[in-house]
N, C-alpha and C positions, 0 to 999 in steps of 0.2 A: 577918409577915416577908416583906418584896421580895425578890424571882429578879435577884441582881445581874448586873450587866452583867460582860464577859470582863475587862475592864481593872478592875474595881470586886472583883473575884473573885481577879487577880493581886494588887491592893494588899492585901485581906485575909489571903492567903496570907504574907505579908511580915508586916503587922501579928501576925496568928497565931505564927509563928515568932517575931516579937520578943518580943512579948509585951506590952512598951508601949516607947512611943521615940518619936524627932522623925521629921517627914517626913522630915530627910535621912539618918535612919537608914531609912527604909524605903526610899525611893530607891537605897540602897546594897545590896538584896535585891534588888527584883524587876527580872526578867531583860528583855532589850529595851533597857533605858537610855534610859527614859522622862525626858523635862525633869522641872527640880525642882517647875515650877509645874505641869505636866499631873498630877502627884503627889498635890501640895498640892490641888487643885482637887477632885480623885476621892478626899479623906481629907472635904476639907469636906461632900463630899455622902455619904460614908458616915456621917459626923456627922449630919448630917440625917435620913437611913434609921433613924437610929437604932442604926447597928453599932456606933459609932467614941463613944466619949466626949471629951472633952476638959479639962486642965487647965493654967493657965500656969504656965510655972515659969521665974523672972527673966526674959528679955525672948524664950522662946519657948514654944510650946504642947506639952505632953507628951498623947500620944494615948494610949488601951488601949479593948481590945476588951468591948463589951458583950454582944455574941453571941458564942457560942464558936464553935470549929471544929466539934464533934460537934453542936452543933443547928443549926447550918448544914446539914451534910452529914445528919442524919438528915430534916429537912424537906424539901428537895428532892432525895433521892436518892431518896424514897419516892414523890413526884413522880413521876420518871420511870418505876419500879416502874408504877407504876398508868397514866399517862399513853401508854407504849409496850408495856407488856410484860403488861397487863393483868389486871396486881396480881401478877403470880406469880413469885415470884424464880428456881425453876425456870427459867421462858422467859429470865433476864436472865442465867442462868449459859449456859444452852445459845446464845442469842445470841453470847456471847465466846466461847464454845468453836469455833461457826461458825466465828467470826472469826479464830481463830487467835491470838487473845489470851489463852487461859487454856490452862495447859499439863497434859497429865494429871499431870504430878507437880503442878505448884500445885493441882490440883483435889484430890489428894491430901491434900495438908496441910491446905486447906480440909474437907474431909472430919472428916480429927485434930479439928480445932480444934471441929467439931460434936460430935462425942463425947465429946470431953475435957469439954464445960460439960453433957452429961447426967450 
């Protein structure tokens, strides 16, 4: 599976959420207000990657997604896991915590939700 690009990553987000649709339905998701053909272009080559399938229906192409969101996001979230944080999830929560991004009550709930699946 490729590390898609930030524009290849927004259209999939769009796709993901439809679930399948036309470029101009995806076009009418992601955020920016990208042209319909910079759209089209970045669906063609997720087709090619391999994310995107395609079939026609009457005189246009219906898209839907071959990789899903969860093995998207488990493949390269585990990536960076290992790549920055050096494999320890530990370092990757204490990192947002640094950062001011994880709040002691969200670490909270996060917390819950570890116990709750023992």
């Amino acid at each position: 599976m490729e590390k898609l690009t930030a524009q290849e990553e927004e259209t999939m987000l769009a796709v993901w959420r439809t679930g399948e649709g036309t470029v101009k339905a995806f076009v009418q998701l992601i955020n920016g207000n990208l042209p319909y053909t910079t759209v089209a272009s970045t669906i063609k080559n997720l087709e090619k990657k391999g994310y995107l399938q395609s079939q026609m229906v009457g005189n246009t192409y219906l898209y839907k997604p071959v990789v899903s969101e969860e093995e998207y996001k488990n493949k390269f979230m585990g990536n960076v896991v290992k790549d920055y944080f050096d494999n320890s999830y530990k370092a990757l929560v204490s990192f947002f915590v640094d950062q001011k991004k994880l709040s002691a009550k969200e670490l909270k709930e996060v917390i819950r939700m570890i116990e709750k699946e023992k």
